[in-house]
C-alpha positions, -999 to 999 in steps of 0.1 A, spaced: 0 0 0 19 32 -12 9 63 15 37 82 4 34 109 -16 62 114 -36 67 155 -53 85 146 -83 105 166 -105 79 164 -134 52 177 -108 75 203 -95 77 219 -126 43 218 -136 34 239 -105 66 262 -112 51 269 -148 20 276 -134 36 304 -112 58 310 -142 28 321 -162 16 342 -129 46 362 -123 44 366 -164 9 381 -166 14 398 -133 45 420 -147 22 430 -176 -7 438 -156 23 460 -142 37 475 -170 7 478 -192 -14 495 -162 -31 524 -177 -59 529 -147 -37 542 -123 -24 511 -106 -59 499 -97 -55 462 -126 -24 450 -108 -31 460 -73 -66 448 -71 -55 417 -85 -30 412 -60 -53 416 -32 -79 396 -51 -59 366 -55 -42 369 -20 -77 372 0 -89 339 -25 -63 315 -18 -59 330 16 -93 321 23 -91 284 8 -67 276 30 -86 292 60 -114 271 50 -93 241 52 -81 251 84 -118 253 94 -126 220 76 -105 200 101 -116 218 132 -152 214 127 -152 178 117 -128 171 148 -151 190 166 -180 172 158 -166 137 164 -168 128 125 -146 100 113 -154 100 77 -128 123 64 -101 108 86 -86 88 54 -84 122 31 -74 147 60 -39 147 54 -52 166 22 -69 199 45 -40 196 66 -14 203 41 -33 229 26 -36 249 57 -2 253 55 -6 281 29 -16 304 53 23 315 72 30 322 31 -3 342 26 9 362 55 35 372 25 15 384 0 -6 404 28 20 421 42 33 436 8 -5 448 5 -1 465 38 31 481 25 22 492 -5 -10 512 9 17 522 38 40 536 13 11 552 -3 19 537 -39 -6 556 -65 -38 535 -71 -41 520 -33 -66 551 -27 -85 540 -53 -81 503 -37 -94 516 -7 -107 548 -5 -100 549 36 -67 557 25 -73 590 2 -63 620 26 -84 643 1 -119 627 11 -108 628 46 -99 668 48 -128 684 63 -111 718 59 -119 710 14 -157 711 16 -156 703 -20 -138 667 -12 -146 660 21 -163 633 25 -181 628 57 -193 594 63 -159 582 48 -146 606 75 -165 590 103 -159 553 94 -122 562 100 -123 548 135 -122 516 116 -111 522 86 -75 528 86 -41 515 83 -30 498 119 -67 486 117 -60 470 85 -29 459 94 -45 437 122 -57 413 96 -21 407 96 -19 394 131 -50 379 129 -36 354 98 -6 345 118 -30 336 147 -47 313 123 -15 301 112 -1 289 143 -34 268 148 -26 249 116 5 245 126 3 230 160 -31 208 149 -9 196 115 20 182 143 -1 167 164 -16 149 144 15 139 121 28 128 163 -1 99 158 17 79 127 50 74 152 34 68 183 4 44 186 -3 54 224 -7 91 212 -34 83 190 -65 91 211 -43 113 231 -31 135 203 -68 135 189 -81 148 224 -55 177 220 -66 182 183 -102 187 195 -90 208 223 -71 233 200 -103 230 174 -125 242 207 -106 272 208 -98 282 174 -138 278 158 -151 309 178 -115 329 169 -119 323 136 -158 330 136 -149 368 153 -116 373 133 -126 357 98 -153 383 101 -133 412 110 -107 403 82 -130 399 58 -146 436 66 -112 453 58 -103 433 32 -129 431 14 -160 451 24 -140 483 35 -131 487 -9 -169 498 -9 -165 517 18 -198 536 19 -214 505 19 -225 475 46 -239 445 49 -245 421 83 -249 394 57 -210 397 39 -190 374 66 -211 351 61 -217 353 26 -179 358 17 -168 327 47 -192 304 28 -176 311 -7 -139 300 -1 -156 271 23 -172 253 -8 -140 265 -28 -118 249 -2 -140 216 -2 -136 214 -44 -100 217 -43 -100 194 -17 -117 166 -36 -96 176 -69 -66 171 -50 -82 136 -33 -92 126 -69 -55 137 -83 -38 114 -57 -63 86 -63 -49 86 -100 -15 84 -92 -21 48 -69 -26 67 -30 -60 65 -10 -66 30 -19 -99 33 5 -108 67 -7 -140 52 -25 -168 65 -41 -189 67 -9 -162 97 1 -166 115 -32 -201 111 -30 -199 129 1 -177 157 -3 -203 160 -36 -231 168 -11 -207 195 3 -205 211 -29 -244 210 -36 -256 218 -3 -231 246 2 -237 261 -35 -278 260 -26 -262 279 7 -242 306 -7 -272 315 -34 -295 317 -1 -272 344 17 -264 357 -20 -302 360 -27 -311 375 11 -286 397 9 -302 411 -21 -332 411 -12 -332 425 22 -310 454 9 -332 462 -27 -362 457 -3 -349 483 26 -346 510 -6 -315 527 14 -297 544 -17 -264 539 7 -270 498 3 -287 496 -31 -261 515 -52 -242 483 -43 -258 457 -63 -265 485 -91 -234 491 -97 -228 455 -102 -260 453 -123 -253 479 -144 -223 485 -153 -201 444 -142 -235 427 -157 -219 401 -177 -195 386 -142 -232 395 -123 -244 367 -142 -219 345 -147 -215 344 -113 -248 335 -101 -244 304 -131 -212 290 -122 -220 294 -83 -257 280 -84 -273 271 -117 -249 246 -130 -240 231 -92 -273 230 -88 -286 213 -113 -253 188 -125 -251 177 -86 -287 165 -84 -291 133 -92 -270 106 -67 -250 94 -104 -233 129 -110 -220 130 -74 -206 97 -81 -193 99 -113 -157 111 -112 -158 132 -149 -190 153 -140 -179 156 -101 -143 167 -111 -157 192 -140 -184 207 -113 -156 210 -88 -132 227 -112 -162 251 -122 -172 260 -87 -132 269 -81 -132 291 -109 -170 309 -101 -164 314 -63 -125 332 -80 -150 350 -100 -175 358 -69 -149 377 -50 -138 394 -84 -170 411 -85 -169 419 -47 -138 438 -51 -134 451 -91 -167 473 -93 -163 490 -60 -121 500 -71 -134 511 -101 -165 531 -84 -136 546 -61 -113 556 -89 -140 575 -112 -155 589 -82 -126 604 -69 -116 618 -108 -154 634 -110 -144 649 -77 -113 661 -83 -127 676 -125 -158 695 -105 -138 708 -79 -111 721 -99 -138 736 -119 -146 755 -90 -115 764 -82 -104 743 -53 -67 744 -63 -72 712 -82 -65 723 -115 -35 705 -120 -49 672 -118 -43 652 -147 -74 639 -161 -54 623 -195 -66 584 -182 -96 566 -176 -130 581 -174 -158 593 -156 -182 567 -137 -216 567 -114 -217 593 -85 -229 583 -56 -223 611 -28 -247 610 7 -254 642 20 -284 658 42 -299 667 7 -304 635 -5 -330 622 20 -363 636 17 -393 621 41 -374 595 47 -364 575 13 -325 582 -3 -323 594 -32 -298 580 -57 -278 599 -86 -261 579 -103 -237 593 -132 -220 568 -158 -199 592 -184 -172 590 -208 -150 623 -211 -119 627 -224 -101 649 -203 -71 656 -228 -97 683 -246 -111 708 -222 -130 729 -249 -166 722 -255 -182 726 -286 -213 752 -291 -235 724 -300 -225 710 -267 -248 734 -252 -275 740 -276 -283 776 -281 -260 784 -251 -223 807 -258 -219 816 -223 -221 788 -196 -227 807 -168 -238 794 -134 -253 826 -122 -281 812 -150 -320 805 -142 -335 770 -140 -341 772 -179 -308 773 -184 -310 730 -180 -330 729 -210 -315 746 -234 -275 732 -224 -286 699 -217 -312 687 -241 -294 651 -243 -290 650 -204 -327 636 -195 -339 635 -155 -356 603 -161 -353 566 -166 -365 563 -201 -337 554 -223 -311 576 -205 -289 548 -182 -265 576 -176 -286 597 -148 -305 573 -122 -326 590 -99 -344 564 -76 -372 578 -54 -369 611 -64 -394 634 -49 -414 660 -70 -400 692 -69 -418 703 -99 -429 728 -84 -396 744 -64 -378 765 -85 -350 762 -60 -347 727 -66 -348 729 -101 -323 756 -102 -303 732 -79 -308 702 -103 -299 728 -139 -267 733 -115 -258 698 -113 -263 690 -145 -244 719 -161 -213 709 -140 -214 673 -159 -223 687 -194 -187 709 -187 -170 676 -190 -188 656 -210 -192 657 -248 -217 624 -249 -237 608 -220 -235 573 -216 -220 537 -199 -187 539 -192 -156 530 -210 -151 488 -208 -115 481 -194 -108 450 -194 -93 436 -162 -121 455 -147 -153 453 -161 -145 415 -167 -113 392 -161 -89 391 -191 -57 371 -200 -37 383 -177 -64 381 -143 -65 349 -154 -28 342 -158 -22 355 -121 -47 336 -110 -31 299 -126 -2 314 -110 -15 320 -76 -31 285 -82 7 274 -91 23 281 -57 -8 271 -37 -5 240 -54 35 239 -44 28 247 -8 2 220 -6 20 193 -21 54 198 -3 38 194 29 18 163 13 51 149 5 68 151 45 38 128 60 20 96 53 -11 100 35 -30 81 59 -36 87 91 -18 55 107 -29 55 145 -59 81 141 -84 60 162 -111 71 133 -90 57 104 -107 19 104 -142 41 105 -130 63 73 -119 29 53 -148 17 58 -176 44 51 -205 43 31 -234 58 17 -267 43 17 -272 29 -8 -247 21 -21 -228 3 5 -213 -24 -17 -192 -2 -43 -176 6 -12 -149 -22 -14 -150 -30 -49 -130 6 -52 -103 -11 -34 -89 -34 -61 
């Protein structure tokens, strides 16, 4: 019976291709950059906060099961143990985020908007921005760099629950012993990581929308990397299998780990589909501009994401045969991996983005008024929506939502009289009429105009002073804006191109190193585990007799 896994040459430099190809596309996401640093920095922290998670999730996978007595899992465990161990290298890729946003590298206050000193000047009233001011008790650098701590907390678990348990194959009196202290060390760690995973995932990932909340995302995020982790683990099971190891690893176990991924894929669309609902529902402009941003303007990975993540899990996984066939389980797995990579793409892309037009609209109207901003360069990138809260946005109760998608090219700051129809002078000292006759294309409504949003509005027909107010606005976008419309499409934004991908087989690459070194220093099977003759023997009713026929 061969339990030793053997990292050969040829599989060592598969996984070093793999982060070849990653540091490749990584470089050119570098060099070719032309939105300010947000492509390469956001995939950084993209890939980082994925993988991170996966191993987190693995981490978790072995406490809960010791936790709750199981024994099934006992013959593949040696699989979540080793990939654990990613996390003391995660702490890596972490800690360069949290220097780069120390060092204050261009693009990480787009990244996270927490950081732009601009937004956070009260004395500029034309920047400030004061719910972004106020969530600075939080959101801020040692804050953030918490999450650091917090990782090597989580690592040092792994670490001691990985020995004690590699302590059982030398010693066949510290079997039940060693598995007492495992469930000890798995008491202590599940309501850590239930406190910290969710304050780790709030700066990480929440805090890039920053005006935005949800009681929902911990849960919703923790769930994604758990089925992520459970698919990697069975690819990996299913990958040792080929090679001769896990002898005993039948069908029954796949079958199994297959419920995981349906039952946790029906899961994560229930907190998806709540979170949705309660915050569309609750018609807060502050939560909703979340998902329509996402709707809007990332609608193709909107969609995608709810397909790879539910429709296809859901309805491959089904029927008992597809859980038990290794083709269809292995191609769901591999497509859950790759949707849940794509999940957290959407959670963090849109909002950069948001922050990075937001801040340029801020920084064009301001310097239009004369904030001594004029010599910002607006040369790259484009106008998006405009979402700003302030005490003139609620009225009797309901937000109101203005929501500006643009494309401008800054490089030609002359407008064109037919621009402004019948207009030669611009002035803002004009009436309310002035909005009709400079902004004929620049409609108040919903019909056929996606650039200007305005949910629950209220009727100010008849206020003059709102109208004026409203002719005001408008006038300051028609300054810097020769067409209304969507947005520019940047790819490595608005959806994942060649080289998100690449980083991402090359994130992949080293997780896969990491996992399989440590595979390689223990016996794949738990020798003295007193749950090991439970796990060889396990089966699912009913099918208990394919159980042993995997065995030959």
């Amino acid at each position: 019976m061969n339990n030793q896994f053997v990292f050969d040459g040829k599989l060592k430099m598969f996984t070093f291709l793999l982060m070849g190809i990653g540091a490749l596309c990584l470089g050119l996401s570098i060099a070719l950059d032309d939105q300010h640093n947000l492509i390469w920095l956001t995939n950084i922290l993209h890939n980082s906060v994925f993988f991170v998670g996966i191993a987190f999730a693995a981490l978790l996978f072995i406490s809960t099961h010791t936790m709750a007595w199981g024994g099934w899992q006992t013959l593949f465990k040696r699989i979540p143990e080793a990939m654990m161990m990613f996390l003391p290298f995660g702490l890596i890729f972490l800690g360069v985020i949290v220097v780069l946003i120390a060092m204050d590298v261009p693009g990480t206050e787009y990244m996270y908007a927490w950081t732009d000193d601009t937004l956070l000047n009260a004395e500029n009233e034309c920047m400030h921005d004061e719910l972004l001011e106020h969530k600075s008790a939080f959101l801020n650098l040692p804050f953030y760099a918490i999450t650091i701590g917090i990782v090597a907390i989580w690592s040092l678990f792994a670490m001691v629950m990985r020995r004690l348990s590699i302590q059982q194959d030398k010693n066949k009196e510290l079997g039940v012993k060693n598995m007492n202290k495992i469930r000890f060390w798995s008491a202590i760690f599940l309501p850590v990581a239930g406190f910290s995973s969710a304050y780790a995932i709030w700066q990480w990932v929440m805090s890039v929308d920053a005006h935005w909340y949800s009681t929902l995302f911990a849960w919703y995020v923790t769930v994604s990397v758990w089925v992520s982790a459970i698919s990697l683990i069975l690819l990996i099971a299913i990958f040792l299998k080929s090679r001769g190891h896990l002898p005993y690893f039948s069908r029954n176990h796949i079958h199994d780990l297959g419920k995981y991924i349906f039952g946790f894929s029906v899961f994560w669309t229930y907190l998806w589909f709540s979170q949705f609902l309660l915050i569309w529902y609750a018609n807060n402009g502050e939560e909703t501009q979340y998902f329509y941003l996402r709707f809007a303007e990332f609608k193709p990975i909107f969609f995608i994401n709810l397909i790879f993540n539910f429709v296809l899990p859901f309805f491959i996984l089904m029927m008992n045969s597809s859980k038990r066939t290794l083709g269809t389980i292995g191609f769901t797995a591999g497509l859950v991996i790759l949707g849940h990579w794509i999940d957290l793409y959407q959670m963090i892309k849109p909002g950069a983005w948001y922050n990075m037009t937001h801040h340029e609209h801020l920084m064009h109207e301001c310097g239009a008024h004369g904030n001594d901003h004029s010599g910002h360069d607006h040369s790259e990138g484009g106008h998006g929506d405009v979402y700003r809260p302030t005490s003139s946005d609620f009225d009797g109760g309901k937000a109101q939502l203005t929501y500006f998608q643009n494309d401008h090219d800054h490089s030609d700051e002359t407008h064109s009289d037919d621009t402004h129809e019948g207009d030669s002078t611009h002035s803002h000292g004009a009436d309310a009429t002035h909005a009709e006759d400079d902004h004929s294309g620049h409609a108040t409504d919903n019909d056929g105009h996606k650039g200007d949003i305005h949910v629950n509005e209220s009727p100010k027909e008849n206020d003059p002073h709102a109208d004026h107010a409203h002719a005001e606005e408008n006038h300051a976008e028609a300054h810097a804006d020769h067409g209304h419309g969507h947005a520019s499409f940047v790819m490595g934004i608005h959806f994942p191109g060649i080289l998100e991908l690449g980083t991402f087989i090359g994130f992949l690459g080293g997780f896969l190193f990491i996992t399989f070194t440590f595979l390689s220093r223990a016996s794949l099977k738990p020798l003295n585990d007193p749950y090991i003759g439970e796990s060889e023997h396990h089966e699912v009713w009913p099918f208990p007799s394919e159980n042993h026929d995997d065995h030959h």
